[in-house]
N, CA, C and O atoms as CSV, one atom per row, in Angstrom:
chain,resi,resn,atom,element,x,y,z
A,1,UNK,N,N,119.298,100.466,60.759
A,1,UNK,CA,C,117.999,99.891,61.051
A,1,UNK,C,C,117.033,101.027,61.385
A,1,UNK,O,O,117.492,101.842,62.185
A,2,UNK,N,N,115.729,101.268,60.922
A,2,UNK,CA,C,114.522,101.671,61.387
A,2,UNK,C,C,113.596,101.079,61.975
A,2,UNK,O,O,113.434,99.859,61.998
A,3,UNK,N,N,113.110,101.671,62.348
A,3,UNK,CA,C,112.177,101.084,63.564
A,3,UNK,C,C,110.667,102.092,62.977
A,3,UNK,O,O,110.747,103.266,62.614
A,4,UNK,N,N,109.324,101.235,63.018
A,4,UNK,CA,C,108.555,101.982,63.002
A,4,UNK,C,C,107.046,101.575,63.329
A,4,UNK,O,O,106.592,100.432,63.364
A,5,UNK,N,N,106.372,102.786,63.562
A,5,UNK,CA,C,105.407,102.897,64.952
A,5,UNK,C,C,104.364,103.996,64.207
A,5,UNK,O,O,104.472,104.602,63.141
A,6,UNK,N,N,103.106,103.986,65.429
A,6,UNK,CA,C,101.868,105.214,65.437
A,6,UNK,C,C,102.220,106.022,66.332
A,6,UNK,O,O,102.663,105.689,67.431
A,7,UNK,N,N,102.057,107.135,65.946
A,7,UNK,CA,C,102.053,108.157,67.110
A,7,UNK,C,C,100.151,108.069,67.487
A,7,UNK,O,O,99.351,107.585,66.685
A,8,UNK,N,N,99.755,108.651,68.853
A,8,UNK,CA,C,98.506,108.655,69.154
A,8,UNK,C,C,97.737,109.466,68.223
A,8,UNK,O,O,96.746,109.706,68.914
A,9,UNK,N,N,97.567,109.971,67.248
A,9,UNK,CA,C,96.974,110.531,66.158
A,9,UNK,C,C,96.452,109.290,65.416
A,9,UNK,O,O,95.316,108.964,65.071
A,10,UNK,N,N,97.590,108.738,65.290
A,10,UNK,CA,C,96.877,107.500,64.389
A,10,UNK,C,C,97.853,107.194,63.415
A,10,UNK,O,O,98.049,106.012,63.135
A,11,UNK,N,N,98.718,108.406,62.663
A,11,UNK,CA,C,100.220,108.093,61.799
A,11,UNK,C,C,100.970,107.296,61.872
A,11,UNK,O,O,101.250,107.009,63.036
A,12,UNK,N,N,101.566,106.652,60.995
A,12,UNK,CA,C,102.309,105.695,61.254
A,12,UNK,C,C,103.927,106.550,60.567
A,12,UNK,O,O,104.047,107.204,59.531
A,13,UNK,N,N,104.649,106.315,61.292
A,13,UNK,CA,C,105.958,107.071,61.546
A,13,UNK,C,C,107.246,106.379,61.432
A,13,UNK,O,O,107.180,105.263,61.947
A,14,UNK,N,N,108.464,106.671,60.904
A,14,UNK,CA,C,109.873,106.005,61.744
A,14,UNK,C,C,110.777,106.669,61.747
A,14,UNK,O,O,110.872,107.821,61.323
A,15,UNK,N,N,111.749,105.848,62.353
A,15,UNK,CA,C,112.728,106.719,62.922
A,15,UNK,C,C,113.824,106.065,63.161
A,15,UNK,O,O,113.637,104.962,63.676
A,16,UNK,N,N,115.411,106.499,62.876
A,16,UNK,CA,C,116.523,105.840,62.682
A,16,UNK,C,C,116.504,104.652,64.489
A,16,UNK,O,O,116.083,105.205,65.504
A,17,UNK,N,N,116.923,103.357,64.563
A,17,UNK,CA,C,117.436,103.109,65.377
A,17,UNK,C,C,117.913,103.917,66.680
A,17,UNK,O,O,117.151,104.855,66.446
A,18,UNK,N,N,118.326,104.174,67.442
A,18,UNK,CA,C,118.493,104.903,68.434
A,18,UNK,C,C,118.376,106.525,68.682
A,18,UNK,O,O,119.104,107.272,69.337
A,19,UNK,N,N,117.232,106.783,67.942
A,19,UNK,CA,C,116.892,108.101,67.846
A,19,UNK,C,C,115.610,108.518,69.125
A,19,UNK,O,O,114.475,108.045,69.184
A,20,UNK,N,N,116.085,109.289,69.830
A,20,UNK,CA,C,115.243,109.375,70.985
A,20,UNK,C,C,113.925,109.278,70.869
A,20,UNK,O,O,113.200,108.387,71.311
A,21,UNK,N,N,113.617,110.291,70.217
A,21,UNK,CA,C,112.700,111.246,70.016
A,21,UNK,C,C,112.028,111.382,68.591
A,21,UNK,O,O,112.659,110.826,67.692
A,22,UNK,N,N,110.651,112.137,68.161
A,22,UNK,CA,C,110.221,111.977,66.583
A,22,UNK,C,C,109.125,112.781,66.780
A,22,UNK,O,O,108.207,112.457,67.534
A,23,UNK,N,N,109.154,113.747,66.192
A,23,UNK,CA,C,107.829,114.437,66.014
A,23,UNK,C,C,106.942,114.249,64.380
A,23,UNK,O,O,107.282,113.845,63.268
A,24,UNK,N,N,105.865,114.702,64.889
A,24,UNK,CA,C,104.841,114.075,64.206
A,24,UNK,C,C,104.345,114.950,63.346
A,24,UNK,O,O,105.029,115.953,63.551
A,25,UNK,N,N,103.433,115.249,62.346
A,25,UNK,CA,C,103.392,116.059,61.611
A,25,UNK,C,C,101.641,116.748,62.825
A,25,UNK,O,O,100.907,117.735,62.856
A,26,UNK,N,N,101.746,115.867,63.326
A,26,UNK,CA,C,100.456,116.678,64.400
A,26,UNK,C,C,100.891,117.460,65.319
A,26,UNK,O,O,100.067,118.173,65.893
A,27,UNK,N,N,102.443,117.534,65.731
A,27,UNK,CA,C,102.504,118.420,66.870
A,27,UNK,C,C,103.533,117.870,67.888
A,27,UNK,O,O,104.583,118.166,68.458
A,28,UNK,N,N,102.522,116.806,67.764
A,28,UNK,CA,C,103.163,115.692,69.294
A,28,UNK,C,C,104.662,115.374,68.960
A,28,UNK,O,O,105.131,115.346,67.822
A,29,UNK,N,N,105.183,115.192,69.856
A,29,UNK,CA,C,107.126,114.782,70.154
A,29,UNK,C,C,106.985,113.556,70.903
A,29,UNK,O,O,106.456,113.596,72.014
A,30,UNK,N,N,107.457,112.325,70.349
A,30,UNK,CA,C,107.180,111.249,70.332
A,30,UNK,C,C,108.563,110.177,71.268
A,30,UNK,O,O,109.581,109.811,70.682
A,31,UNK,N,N,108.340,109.920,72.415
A,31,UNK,CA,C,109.496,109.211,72.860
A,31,UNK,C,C,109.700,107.559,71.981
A,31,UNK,O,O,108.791,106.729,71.998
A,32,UNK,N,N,110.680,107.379,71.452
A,32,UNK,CA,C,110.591,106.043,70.291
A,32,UNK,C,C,110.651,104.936,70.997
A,32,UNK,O,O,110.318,103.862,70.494
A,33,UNK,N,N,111.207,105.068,72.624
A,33,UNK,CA,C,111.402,104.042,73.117
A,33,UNK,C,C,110.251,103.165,73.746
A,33,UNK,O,O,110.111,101.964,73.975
A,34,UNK,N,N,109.314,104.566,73.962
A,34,UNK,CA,C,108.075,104.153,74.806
A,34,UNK,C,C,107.017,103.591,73.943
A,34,UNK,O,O,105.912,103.250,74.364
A,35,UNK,N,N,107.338,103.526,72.939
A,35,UNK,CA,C,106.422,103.330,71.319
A,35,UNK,C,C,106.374,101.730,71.517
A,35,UNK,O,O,107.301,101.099,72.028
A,36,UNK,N,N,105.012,101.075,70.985
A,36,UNK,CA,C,105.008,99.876,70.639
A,36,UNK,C,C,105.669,99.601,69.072
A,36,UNK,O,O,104.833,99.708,68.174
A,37,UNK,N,N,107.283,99.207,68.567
A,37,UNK,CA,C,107.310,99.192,67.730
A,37,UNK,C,C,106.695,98.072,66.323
A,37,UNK,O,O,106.560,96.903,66.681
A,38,UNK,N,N,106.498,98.235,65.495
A,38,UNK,CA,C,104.953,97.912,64.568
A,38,UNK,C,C,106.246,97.245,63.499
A,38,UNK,O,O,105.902,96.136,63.087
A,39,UNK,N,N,107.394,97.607,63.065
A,39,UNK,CA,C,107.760,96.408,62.453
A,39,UNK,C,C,109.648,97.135,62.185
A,39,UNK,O,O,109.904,98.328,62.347
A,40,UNK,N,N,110.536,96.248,61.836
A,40,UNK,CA,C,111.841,97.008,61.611
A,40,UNK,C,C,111.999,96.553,60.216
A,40,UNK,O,O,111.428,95.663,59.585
A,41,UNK,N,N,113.293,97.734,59.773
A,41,UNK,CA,C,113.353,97.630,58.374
A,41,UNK,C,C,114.814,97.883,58.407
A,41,UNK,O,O,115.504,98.039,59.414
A,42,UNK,N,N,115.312,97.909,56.771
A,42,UNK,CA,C,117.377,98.283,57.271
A,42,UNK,C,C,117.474,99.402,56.568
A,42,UNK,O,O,118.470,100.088,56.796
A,43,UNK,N,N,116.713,99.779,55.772
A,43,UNK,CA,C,116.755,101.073,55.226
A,43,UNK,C,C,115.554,102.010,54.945
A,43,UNK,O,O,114.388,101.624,54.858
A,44,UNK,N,N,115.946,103.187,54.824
A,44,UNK,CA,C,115.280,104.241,55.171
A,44,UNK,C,C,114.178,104.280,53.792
A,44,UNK,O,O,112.979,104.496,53.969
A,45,UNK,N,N,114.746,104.048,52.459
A,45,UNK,CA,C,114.040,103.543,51.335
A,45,UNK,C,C,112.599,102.606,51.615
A,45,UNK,O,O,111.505,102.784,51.080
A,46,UNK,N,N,113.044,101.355,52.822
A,46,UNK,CA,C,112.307,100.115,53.122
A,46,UNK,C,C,111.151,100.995,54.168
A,46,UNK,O,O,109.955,100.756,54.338
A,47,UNK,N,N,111.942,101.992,54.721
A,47,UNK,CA,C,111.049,102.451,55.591
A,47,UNK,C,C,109.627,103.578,55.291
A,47,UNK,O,O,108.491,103.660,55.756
A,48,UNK,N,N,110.239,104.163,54.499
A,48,UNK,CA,C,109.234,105.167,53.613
A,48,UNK,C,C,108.578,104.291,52.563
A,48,UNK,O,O,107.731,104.988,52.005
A,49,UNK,N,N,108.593,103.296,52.142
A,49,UNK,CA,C,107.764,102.150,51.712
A,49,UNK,C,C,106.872,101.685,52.671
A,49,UNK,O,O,105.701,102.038,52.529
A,50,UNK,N,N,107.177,100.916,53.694
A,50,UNK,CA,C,106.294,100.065,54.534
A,50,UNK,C,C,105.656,101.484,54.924
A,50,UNK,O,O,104.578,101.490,54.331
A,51,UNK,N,N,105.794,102.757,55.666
A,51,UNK,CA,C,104.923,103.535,56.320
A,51,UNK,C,C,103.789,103.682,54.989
A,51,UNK,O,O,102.577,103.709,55.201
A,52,UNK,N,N,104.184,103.742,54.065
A,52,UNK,CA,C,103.274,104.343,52.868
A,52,UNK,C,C,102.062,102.927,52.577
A,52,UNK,O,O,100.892,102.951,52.195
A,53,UNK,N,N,102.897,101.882,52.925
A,53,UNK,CA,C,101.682,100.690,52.611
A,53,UNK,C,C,101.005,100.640,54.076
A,53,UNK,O,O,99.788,100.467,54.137
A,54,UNK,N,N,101.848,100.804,55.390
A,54,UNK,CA,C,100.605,100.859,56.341
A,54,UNK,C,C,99.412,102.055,56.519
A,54,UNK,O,O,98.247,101.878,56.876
A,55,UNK,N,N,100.027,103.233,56.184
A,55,UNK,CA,C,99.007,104.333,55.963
A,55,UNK,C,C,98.059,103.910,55.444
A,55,UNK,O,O,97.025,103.854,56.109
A,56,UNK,N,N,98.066,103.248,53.426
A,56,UNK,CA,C,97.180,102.954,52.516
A,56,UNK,C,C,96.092,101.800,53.336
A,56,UNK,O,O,94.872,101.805,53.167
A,57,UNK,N,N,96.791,100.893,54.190
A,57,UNK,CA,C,95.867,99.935,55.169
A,57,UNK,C,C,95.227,100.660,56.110
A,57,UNK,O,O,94.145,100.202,56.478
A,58,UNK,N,N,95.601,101.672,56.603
A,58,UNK,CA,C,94.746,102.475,57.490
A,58,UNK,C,C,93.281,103.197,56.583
A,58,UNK,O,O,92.086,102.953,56.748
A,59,UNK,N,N,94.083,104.319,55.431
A,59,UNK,CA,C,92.857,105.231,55.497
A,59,UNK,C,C,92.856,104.747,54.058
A,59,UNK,O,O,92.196,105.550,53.399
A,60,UNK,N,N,93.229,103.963,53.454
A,60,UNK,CA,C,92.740,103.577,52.225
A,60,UNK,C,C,94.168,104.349,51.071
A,60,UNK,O,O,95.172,104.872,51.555
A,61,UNK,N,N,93.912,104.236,49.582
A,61,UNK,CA,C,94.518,104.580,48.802
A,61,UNK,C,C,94.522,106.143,48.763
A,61,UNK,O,O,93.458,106.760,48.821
A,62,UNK,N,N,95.772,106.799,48.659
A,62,UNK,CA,C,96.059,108.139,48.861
A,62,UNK,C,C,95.761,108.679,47.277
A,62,UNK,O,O,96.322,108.319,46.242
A,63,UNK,N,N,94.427,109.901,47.510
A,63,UNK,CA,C,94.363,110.187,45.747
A,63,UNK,C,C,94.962,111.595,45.343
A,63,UNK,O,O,94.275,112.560,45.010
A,64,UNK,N,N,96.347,111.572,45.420
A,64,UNK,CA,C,97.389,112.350,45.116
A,64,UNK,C,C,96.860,112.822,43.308
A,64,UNK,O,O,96.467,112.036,42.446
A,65,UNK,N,N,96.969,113.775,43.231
A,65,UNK,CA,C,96.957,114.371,41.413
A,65,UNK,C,C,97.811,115.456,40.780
A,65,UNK,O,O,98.226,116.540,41.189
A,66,UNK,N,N,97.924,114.810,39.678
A,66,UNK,CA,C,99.153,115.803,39.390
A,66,UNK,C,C,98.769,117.911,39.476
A,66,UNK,O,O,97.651,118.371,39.710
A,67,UNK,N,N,99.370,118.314,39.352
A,67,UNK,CA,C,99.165,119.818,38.853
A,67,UNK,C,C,97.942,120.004,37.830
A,67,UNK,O,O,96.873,120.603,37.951
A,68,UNK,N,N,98.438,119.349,36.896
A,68,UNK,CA,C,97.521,119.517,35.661
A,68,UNK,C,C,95.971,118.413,36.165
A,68,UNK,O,O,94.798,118.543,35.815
A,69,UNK,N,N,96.450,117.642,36.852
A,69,UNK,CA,C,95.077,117.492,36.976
A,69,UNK,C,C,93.715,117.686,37.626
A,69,UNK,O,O,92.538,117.362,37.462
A,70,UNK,N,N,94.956,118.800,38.940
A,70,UNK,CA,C,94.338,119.524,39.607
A,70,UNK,C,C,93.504,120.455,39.233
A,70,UNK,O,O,92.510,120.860,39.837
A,71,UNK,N,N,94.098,120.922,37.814
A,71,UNK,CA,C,93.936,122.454,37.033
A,71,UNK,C,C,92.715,121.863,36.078
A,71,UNK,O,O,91.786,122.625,35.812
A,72,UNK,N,N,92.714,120.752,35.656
A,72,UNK,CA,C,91.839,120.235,34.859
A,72,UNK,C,C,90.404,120.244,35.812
A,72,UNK,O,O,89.433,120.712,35.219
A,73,UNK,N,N,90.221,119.892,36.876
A,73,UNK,CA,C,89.087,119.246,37.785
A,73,UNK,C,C,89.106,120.831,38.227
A,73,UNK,O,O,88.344,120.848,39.194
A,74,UNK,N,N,89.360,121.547,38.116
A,74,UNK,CA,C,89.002,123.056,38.877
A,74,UNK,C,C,88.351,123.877,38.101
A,74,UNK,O,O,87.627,124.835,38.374
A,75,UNK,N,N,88.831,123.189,36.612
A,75,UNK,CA,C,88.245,124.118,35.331
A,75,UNK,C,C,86.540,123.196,34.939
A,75,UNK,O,O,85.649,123.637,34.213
A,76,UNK,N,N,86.541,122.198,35.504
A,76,UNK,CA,C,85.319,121.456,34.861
A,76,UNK,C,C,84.396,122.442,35.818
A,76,UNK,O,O,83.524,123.239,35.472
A,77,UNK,N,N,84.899,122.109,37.171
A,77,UNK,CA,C,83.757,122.120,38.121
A,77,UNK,C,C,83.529,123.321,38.180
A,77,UNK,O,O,82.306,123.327,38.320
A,78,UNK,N,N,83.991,124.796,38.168
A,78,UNK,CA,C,83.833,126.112,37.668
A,78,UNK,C,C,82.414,126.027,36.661
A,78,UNK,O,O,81.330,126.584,36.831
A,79,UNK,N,N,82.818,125.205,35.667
A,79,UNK,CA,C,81.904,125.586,34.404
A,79,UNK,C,C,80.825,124.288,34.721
A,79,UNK,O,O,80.004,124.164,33.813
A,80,UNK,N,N,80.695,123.449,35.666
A,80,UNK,CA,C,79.259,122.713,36.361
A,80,UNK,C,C,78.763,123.796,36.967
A,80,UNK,O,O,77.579,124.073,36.774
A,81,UNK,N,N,79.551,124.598,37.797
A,81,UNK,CA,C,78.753,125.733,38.966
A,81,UNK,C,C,77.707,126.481,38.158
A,81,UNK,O,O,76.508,126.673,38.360
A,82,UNK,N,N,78.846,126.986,36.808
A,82,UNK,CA,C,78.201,128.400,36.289
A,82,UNK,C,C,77.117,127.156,35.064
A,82,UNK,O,O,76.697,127.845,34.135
A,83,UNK,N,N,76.674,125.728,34.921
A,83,UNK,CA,C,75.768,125.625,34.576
A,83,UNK,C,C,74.220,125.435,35.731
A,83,UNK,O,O,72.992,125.414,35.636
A,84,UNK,N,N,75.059,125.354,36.546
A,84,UNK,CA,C,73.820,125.340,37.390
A,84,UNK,C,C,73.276,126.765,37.823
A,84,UNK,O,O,72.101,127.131,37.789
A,85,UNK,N,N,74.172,127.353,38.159
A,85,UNK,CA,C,73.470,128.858,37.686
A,85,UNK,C,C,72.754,129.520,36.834
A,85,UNK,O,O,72.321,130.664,36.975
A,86,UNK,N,N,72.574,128.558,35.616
A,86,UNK,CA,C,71.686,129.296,34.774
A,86,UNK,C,C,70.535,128.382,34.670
A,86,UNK,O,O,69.552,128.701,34.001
């Protein structure tokens, strides 16, 4: 079973069943017990799912891009700069 919660940042986090403790990608070290827990799941699969759909309810849809399309949008906007330069 997982269990999962916000740390005071605002993240939404989990963490195996009787796992003390959880740090956060902010810093903070998180007691799990003292946590209001936000919903349980039975697997860790279920759990990295639900955190990923409560995140997307928090700050909206995550706009992840591939490599290439990183490389694509770096090469446009280069050659917008150097038209506005002239």
């Amino acid at each position: 079973m997982y269990l999962i919660f916000r740390c005071d940042c605002g993240r939404v986090l989990y963490a195996k069943k009787g796992v003390a403790t959880r740090k956060c990608t902010c810093g903070k070290t998180i007691k799990v017990k003292s946590r209001r827990i936000l919903q349980r799941v039975e697997t860790a699969e279920d759990a990295t799912y639900a955190v990923q759909k409560m995140q997307e309810e928090i700050y909206g849809e995550s706009m992840f891009s591939t490599a290439e399309e990183f490389k694509q949008n770096k090469f446009l906007n280069q050659i917008d700069r150097k038209m506005k330069e002239l």
